[in-house]
N, C-alpha and C positions, 0 to 999 in steps of 0.2 A: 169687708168688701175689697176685691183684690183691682178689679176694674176702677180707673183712674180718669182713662179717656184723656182728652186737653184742654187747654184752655187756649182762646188766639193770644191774650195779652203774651201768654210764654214766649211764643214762637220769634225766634227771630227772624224771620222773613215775613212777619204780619206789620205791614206799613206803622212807621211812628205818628203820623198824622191819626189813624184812627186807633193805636192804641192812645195816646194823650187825650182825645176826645172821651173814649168810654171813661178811663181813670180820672179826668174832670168831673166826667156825671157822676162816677163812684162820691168824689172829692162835694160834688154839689150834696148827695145826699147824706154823707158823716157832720157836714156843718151845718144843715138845715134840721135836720131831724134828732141832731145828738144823739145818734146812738151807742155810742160809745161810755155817754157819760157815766156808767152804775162802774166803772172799772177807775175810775178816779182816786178814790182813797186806797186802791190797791197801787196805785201808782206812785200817789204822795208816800206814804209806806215804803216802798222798797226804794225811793230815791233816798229818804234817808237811811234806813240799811246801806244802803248802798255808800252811802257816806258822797254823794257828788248833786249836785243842780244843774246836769249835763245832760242831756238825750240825744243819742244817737239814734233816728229811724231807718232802721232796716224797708227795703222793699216799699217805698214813700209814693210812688206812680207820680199823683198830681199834688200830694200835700194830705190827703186821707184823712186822717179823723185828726192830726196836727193843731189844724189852726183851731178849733175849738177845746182841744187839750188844754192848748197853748194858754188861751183865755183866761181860763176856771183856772190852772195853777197858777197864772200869776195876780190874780184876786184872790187867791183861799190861800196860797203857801207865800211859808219865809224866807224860803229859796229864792233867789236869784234866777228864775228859770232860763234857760240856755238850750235851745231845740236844733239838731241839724240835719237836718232833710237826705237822702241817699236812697239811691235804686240802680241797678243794672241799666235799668232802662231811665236816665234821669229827665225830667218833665223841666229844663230850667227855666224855659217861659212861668210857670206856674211859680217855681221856687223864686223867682227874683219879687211878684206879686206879692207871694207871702212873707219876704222880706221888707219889702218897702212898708207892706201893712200895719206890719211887726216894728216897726223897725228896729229889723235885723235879731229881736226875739228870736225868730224862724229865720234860720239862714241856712246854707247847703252845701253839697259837694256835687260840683259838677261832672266831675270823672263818674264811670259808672263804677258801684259798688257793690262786688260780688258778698252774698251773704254769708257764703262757706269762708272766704279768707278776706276778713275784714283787714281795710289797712290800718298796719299799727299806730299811724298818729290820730287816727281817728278813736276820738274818747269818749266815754259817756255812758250813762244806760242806756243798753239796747232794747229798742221796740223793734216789733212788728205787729201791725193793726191789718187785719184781714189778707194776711199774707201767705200764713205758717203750712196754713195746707198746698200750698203750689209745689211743693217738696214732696217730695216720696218719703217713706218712713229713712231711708238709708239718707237722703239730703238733709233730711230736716233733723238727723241725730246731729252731721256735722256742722250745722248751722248753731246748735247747745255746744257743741265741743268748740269750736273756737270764739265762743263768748268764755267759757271757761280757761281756755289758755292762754287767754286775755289778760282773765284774774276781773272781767266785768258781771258785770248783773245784766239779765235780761229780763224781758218780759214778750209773752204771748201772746194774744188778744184776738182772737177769732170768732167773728158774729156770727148766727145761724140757728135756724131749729132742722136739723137732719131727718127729715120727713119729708111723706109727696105735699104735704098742704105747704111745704115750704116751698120745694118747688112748683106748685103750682100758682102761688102770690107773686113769685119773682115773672111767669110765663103770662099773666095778664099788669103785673105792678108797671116793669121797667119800659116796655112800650107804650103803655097810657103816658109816665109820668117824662118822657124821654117828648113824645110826639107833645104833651104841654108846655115841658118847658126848654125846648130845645131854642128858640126866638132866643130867649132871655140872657142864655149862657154867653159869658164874655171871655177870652174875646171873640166879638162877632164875625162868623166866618159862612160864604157862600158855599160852598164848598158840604161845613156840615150839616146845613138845611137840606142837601142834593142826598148828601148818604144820608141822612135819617128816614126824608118821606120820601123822595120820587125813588132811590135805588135804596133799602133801609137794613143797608149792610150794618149801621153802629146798632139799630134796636137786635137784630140778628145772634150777632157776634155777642152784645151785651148779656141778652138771655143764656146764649149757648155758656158763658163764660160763667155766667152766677148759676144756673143748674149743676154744673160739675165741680161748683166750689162750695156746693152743700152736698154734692156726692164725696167730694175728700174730704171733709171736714173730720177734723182727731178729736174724739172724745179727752174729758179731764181725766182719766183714768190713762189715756194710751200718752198721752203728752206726757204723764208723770213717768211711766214708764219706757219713753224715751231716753227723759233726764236721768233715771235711775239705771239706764243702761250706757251712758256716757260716763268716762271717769271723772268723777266730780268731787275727790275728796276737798273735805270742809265747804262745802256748798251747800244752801238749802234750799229747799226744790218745795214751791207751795201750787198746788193746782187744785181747780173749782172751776164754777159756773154760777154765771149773776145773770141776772134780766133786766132788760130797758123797759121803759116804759109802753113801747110796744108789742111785750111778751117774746120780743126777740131773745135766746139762749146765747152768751158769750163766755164762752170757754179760755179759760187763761190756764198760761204756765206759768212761774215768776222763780227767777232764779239771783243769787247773788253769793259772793264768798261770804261762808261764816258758820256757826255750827249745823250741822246736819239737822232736819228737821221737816216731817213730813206732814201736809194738811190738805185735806178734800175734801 
């Protein structure tokens, strides 16, 4: 499908106030619901591969599926976990939170970080959790290439079932569970009680943005041959799909230097 459309979160002219609000609720539902968790042991894996206890998070919005990453590796691994937070667009009200919670577990860079030209002090396995399709297929090669001229390891991580029953869970889910729990969400702000129910620009915006991020969603097959069309000599490239416990499909890429070696 050649048709992409957009997303608001992209736009740089889409207010920060209500992008930080929608990637809070993104951020509410990856720690409430774990969904992220079936990609775990793919993670512990490649950190050691990878030979580091570092994470660098690409495209982090509000902290994303992070702080409960965060949790389960430093309960199950013997790593030293070390997580730092980074986005173009950086949420650091959120990240100082997830710092202090942590403390400093989760810590962050405040500049914004573009994910085509990562800065060279910044170390670590690279993530991205529900990110990797904001890219066009031409962004998202060079997103693989300069983890690779890095000499780091990445990893993929992209939730969804690419289907209308997908989209249509998301077009009755996010306005129910938005208008429930929108009270609760901290910190408390007049402001986003006003755009949710009386003008409900964030239920709006939040749909439009999760229907066309299961229209760009990359197959395990197109991700690997992304990676296989990047120069990546002695790098191995493992891509798949695992399921959560709510039958949600997450599609991973996972790359790091070392012998070539392909798995789907």
């Amino acid at each position: 499908m050649n048709f992409r459309g957009f997303e608001f979160e992209d736009q740089k002219w889409f207010p920060e106030m209500f992008r930080d609000w929608m990637t809070g609720y993104l951020r509410f539902l990856f720690v409430t619901f774990k969904l992220y968790q079936p990609v775990l042991p793919l993670l512990k894996e490649a950190l050691v591969k990878s030979k580091t206890n570092q994470i660098l998070d690409l495209c982090s919005g509000s902290g994303g599926a992070m702080e409960s990453i965060y949790e389960n590796l430093k309960h199950t691994s013997k790593l030293n976990i070390q997580i730092y937070l980074s986005d173009l667009y950086p949420n650091v009200l959120y990240y100082k939170h997830l710092e202090i919670k942590t403390n400093k577990g989760i810590s962050y860079i405040s500049k914004p970080v573009d994910a085509i030209n990562v800065p060279s002090e910044a170390k670590g396995f690279r993530t991205i959790f529900s990110g990797f399709h904001h890219f066009d297929r031409k962004t998202a090669k060079m997103v693989l290439l300069n983890a690779v001229e890095a000499r780091c390891g990445i990893g993929i991580f992209d939730g969804g079932n690419k289907s209308v029953w997908m989209i249509l869970l998301i077009i009755i889910i996010h306005p129910l569970l938005l208008f429930l729990c929108t009270p609760f969400f901290r910190p408390f702000s007049i402001s986003r009680l006003l755009f949710t129910y009386l003008i409900p620009v964030i239920p709006f915006c939040t749909v439009w943005d999760g229907v066309f991020s299961i229209i760009r969603l990359y197959k395990p097959d197109e991700l690997l041959q992304m990676a296989l069309e990047v120069e990546s000599e002695n790098y191995t490239w493992i891509s798949g799909k695992v399921r959560n416990k709510f039958g949600m499909s997450i599609a991973f890429l996972i790359g790091y230097p070392g012998i070539f070696l392909l798995r789907d």
